[in-house]
C-alpha positions as CSV (number, residue, x, y, z in Angstrom):
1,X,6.3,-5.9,30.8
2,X,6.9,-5.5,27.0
3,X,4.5,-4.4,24.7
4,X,2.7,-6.9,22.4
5,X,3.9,-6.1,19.2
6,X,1.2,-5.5,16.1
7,X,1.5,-7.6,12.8
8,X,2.2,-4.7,11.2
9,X,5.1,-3.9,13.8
10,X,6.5,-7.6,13.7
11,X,6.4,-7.7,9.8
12,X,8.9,-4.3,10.1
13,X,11.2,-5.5,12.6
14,X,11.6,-8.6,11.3
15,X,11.8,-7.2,7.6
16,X,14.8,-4.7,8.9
17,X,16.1,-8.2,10.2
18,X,15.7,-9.9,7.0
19,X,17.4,-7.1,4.8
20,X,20.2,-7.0,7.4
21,X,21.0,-10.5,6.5
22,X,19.7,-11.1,10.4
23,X,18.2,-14.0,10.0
24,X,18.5,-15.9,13.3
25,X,17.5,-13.1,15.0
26,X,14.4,-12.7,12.5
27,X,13.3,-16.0,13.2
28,X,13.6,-15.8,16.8
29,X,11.6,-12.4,17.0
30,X,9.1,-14.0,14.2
31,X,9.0,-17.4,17.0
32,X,8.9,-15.0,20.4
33,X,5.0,-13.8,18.4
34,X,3.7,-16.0,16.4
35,X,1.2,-16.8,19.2
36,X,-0.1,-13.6,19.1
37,X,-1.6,-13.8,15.8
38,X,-2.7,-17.1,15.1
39,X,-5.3,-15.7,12.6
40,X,-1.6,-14.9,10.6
41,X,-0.7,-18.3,11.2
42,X,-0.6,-18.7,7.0
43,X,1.9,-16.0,7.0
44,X,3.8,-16.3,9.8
45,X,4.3,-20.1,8.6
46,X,5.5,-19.1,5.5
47,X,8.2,-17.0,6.8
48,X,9.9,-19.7,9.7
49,X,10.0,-21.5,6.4
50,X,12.1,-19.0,4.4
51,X,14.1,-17.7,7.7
52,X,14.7,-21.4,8.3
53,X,16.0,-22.4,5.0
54,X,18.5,-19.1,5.1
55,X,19.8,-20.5,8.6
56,X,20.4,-23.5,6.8
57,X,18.3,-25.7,9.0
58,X,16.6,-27.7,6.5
59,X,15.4,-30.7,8.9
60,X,13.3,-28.0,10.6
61,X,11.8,-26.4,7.6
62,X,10.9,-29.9,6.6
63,X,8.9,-30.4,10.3
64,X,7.3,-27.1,10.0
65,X,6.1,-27.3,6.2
66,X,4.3,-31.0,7.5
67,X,3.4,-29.2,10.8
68,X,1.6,-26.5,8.8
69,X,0.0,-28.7,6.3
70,X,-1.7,-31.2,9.0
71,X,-3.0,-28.3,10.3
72,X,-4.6,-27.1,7.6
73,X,-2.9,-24.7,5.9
74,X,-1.3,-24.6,2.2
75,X,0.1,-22.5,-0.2
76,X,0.3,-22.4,-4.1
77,X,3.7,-24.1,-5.5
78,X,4.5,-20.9,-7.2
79,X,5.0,-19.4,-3.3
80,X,7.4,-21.8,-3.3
81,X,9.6,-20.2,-5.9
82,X,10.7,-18.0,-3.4
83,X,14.7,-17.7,-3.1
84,X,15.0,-18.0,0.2
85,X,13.9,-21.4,-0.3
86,X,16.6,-22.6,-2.8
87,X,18.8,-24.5,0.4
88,X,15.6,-26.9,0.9
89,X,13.9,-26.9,-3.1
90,X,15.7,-30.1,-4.2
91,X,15.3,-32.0,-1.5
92,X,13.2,-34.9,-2.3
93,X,11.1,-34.7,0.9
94,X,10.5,-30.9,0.2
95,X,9.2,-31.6,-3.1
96,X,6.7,-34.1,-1.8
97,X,5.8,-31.3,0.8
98,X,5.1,-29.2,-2.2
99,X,3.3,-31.3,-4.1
100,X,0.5,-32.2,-1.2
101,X,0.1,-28.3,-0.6
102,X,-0.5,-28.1,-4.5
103,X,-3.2,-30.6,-4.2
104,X,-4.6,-28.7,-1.1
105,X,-4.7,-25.7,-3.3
106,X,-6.0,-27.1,-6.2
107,X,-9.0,-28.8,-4.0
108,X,-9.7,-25.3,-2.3
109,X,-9.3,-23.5,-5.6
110,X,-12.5,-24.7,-7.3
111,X,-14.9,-23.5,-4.3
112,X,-13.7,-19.9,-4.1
113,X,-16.7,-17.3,-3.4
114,X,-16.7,-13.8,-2.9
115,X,-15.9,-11.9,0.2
116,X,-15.9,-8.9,1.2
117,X,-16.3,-6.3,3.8
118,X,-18.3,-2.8,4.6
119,X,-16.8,0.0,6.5
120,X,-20.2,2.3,6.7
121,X,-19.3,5.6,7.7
122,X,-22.5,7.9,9.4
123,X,-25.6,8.4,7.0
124,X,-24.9,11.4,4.4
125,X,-27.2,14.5,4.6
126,X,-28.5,14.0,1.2
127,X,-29.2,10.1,1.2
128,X,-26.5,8.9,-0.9
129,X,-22.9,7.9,-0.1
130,X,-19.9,8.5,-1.9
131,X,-17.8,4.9,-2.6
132,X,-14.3,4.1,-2.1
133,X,-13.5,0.6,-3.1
134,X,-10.5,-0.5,-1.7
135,X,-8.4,-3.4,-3.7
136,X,-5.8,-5.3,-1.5
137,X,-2.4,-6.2,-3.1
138,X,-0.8,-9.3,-3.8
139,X,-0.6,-12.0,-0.8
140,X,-3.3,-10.0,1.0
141,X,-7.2,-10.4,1.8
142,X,-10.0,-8.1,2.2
143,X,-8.5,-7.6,5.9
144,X,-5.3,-5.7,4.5
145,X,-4.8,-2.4,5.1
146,X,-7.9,-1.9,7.0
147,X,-6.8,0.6,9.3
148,X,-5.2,2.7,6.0
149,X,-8.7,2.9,3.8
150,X,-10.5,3.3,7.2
151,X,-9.5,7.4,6.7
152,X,-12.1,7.3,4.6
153,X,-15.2,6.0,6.2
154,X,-14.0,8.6,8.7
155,X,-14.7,11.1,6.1
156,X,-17.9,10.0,5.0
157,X,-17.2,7.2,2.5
158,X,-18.5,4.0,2.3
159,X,-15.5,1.6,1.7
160,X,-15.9,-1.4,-0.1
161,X,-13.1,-3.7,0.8
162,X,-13.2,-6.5,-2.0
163,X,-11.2,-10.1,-2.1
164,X,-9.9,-11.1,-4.8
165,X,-11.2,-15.2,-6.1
166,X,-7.6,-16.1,-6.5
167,X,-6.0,-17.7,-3.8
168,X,-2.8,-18.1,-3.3
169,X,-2.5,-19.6,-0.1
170,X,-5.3,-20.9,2.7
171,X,-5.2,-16.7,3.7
172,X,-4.1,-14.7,0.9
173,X,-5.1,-14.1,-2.4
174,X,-4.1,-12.3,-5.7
175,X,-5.1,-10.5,-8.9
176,X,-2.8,-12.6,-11.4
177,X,-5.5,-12.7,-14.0
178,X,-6.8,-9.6,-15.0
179,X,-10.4,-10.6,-16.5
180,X,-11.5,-12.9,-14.0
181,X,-10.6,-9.8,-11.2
182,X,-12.6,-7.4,-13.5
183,X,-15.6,-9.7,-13.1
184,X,-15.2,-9.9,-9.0
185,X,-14.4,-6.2,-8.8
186,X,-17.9,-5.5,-11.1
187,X,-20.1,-8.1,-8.9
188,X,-18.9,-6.6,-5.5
189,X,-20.0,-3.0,-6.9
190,X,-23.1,-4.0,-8.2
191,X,-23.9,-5.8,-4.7
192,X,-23.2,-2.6,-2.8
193,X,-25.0,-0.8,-5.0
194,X,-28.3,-2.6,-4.6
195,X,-27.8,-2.7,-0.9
196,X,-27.2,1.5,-0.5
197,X,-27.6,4.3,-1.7
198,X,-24.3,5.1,-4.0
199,X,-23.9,8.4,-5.5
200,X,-22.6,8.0,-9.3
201,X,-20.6,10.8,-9.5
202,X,-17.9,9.7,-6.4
203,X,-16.9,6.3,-6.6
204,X,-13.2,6.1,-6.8
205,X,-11.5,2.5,-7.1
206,X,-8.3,2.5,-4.6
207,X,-5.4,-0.1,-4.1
208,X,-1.8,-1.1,-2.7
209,X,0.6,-2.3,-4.8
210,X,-0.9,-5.4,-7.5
211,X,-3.9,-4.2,-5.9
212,X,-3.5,-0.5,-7.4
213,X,-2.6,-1.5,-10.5
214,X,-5.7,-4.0,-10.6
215,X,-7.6,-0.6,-9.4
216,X,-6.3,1.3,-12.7
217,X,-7.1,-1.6,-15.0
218,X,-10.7,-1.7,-13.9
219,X,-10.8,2.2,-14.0
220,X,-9.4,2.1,-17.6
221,X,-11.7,-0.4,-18.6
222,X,-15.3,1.0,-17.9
223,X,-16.0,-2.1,-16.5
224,X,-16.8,-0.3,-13.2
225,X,-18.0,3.6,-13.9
226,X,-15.2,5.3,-11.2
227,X,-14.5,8.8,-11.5
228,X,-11.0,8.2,-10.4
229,X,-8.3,6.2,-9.1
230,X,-5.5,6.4,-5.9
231,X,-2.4,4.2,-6.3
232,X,-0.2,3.5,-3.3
233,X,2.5,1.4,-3.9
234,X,1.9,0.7,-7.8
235,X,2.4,-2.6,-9.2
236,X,1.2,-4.3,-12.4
237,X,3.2,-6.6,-13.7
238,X,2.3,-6.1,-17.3
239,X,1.9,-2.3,-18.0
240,X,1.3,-2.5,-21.9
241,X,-2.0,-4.5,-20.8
242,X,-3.2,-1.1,-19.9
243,X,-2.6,0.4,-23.5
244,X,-5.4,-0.8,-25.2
245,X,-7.8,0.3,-22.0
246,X,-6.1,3.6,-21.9
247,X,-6.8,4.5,-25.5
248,X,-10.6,4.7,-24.5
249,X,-10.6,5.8,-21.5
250,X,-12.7,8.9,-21.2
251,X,-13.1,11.8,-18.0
252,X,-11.2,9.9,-15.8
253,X,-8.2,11.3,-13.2
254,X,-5.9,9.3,-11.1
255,X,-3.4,10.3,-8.0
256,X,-0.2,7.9,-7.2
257,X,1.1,8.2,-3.5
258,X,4.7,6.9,-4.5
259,X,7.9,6.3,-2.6
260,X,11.2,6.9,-3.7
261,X,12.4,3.5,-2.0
262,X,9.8,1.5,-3.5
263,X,10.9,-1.3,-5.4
264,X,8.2,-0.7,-7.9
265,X,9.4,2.2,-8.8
266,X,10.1,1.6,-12.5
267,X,6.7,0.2,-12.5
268,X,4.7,3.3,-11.6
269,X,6.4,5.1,-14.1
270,X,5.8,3.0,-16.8
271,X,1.7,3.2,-15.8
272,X,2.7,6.5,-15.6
273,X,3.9,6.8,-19.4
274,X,1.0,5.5,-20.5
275,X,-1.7,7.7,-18.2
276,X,0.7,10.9,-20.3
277,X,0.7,9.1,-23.7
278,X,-3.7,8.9,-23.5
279,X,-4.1,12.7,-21.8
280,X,-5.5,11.0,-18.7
281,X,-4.5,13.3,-16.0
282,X,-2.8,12.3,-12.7
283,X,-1.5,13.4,-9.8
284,X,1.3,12.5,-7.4
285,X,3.2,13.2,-4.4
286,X,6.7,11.9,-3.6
287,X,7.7,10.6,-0.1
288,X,12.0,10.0,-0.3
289,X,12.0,7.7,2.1
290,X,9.1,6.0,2.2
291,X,9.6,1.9,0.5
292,X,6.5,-0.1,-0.4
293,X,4.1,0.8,2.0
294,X,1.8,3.5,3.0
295,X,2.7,6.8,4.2
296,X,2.4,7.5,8.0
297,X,0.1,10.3,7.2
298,X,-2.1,8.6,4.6
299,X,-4.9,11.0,6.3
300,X,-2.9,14.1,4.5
301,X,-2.5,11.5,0.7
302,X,-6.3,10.5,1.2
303,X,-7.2,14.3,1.3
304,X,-5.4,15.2,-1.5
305,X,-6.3,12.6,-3.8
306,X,-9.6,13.2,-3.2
307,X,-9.5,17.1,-3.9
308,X,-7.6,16.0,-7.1
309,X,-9.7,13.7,-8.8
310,X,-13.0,15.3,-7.9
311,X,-11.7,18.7,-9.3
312,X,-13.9,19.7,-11.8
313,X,-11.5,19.0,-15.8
314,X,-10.7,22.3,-17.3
């Protein structure tokens, strides 16, 4: 009997497939689960569009965009500016397609609230918990990464796993604009800290990739009082936003967990640049072959970053 894949396992085979220029055999494997996670079912959609449109099967792509709108889902027309997409994106049928999922969005957009979720780790000894808030990247939900940030409610923190009020599709959301993250990110820790006991002096502000660098804007900015950030994965798409926030920034250290494969690369050391430029001190350790995702031992990173950034400044 073969083993039910996870969603994280599916989204790496079928990723190897994709770069491999594979794409049949991506679609089938992405086909063979997509029962399994039906909770994914935005997602999974998403991609049989894209893997569909690279086989050049556009009458399909066509039946399973209406397939997915009728039942219920939609996306943002900028998803739709995906490449894979460009067999399909003049087709007059297609553009319809896009059109109605717009509408969908926009309807959806307006009634946006706040979510999140708790991961309470075992009473402290002295009555107040130390508070990792945990910022999901681009295309994800306050689900993502769960099983990554859960290190450390295993290690005593409280973990604050936010959702952004941006959505991008009827499952996944973003941190485009800056300002209006700052004021979700500063209403979930203001909830959470009327609800428990938060110790002031360790509340660190973590994220994956947009999410990371939406976790160093909000560190920078004062607009939540963190002693520190941890980056995995950095991405902001607009590093000089940070220079005005970095100019003020005061007793506050940061730690990147940074692969040499990672496509945002260049990114993280431009945030990097700027950190050095305004004396804000950083670590970071260097995985060669790790791309844009978390370390297998993020147990090991988590440990370290925290050492690092609760280190008393000399």
């Amino acid at each position: 009997m073969k083993n039910i894949l996870s969603i994280r396992e599916l989204t790496d085979e079928m990723m190897i497939l994709y770069t491999e220029g594979k794409y049949s055999d991506a679609l089938e494997l992405v086909e063979q689960n997509a029962n399994n996670f039906l909770e994914e079912a935005t997602r999974i959609t998403f991609w049989k569009l894209c893997l569909l449109s690279l086989c050049g099967r556009a009458d399909d792509v066509l039946s399973v965009f209406q397939q997915g709108l009728d039942s219920g889902l939609w996306w943002s027309a900028v998803q739709f500016q995906d490449t894979d997409l460009d067999s399909v994106r003049d087709l007059p049928e297609f553009k319809r397609l896009v059109v109605v999922s717009q509408e969908k969005y926009e309807q959806v957009r307006e009634h946006i609230k706040q979510d999140h979720a708790i991961l309470l780790p075992e009473a402290p000894t002295y009555g107040r918990y130390p508070l990792l808030v945990a910022v999901h990247g681009r295309n994800g939900n306050k689900h993502s990464h769960t099983e990554h940030w859960d290190v450390a409610r295993r290690k005593g923190w409280l973990v604050l796993l936010v959702q952004s009020t941006q959505p991008l599709t009827s499952n996944s959301y973003c941190w485009d604009d800056p300002t209006q993250g700052l004021s979700d990110l500063h209403s979930y820790c203001e909830r959470v800290s009327h609800q428990y006991l938060i110790d002031p002096e360790r509340i660190i502000v973590a994220g994956f990739s947009q999410g990371s660098g939406m976790a160093i804007y909000a560190a920078l900015s004062g607009t939540i009082r963190v002693r520190g950030f941890i980056g995995v994965g950095t991405f902001i798409d607009r590093p000089e936003l940070l220079v005005p926030l970095a100019k003020q920034a005061q007793s506050l250290r940061g730690y990147f967990v940074i692969g040499e494969k990672d496509h945002t690369l260049d990114k993280t050391r431009e945030i990097q640049k700027i950190l050095k430029e305004n004396n804000i001190q950083f670590g970071e350790e260097v995985h060669p072959d790790l791309a844009h995702e978390f370390p297998a031992d993020f147990n090991t990173s988590f440990d370290k970053a925290i050492k690092f950034i609760l280190e008393k400044q000399k």
